[in-house]
N, C-alpha and C positions, 0 to 999 in steps of 0.2 A: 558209264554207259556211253557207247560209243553213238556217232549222231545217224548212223545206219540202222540202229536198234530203235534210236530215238522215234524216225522216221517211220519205220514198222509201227513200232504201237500207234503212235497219231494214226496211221493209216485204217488199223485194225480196228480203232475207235469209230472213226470213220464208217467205216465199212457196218459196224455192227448198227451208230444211229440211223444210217440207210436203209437199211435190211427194216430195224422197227419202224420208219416212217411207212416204205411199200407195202409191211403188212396192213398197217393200219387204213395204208387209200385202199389196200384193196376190203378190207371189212365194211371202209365207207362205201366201196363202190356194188359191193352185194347185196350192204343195207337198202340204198337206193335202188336198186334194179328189183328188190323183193315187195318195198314199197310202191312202185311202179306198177306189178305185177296185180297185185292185190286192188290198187286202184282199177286198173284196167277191169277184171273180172269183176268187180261189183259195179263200176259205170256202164260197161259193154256187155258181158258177156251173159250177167244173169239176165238182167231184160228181155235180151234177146231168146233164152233159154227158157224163162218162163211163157213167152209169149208162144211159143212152141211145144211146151207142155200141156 
């Protein structure tokens, strides 16, 4: 194997654990923003909603 091919796959390696890590922040980061979401409507929004009702 020549150290150009070598080079390539390290890289492509590379590339592929990237690619899984930014999937992963991004499933952390919609977990949290969904959690978020769901806190907000039950501390804020029903309250407010029922007291309106």
């Amino acid at each position: 194997m020549r150290l150009g091919a070598a080079a390539g796959n390290a890289w492509q390696q590379v590339a592929d654990q990237v690619g899984w890590a930014t999937d992963m922040a991004k499933l952390v980061l919609f977990g949290v923003l969904a959690v978020a979401a769901v806190w907000w409507i039950v501390r804020r929004a029903l309250p407010v909603w029922r007291e309106h009702a």
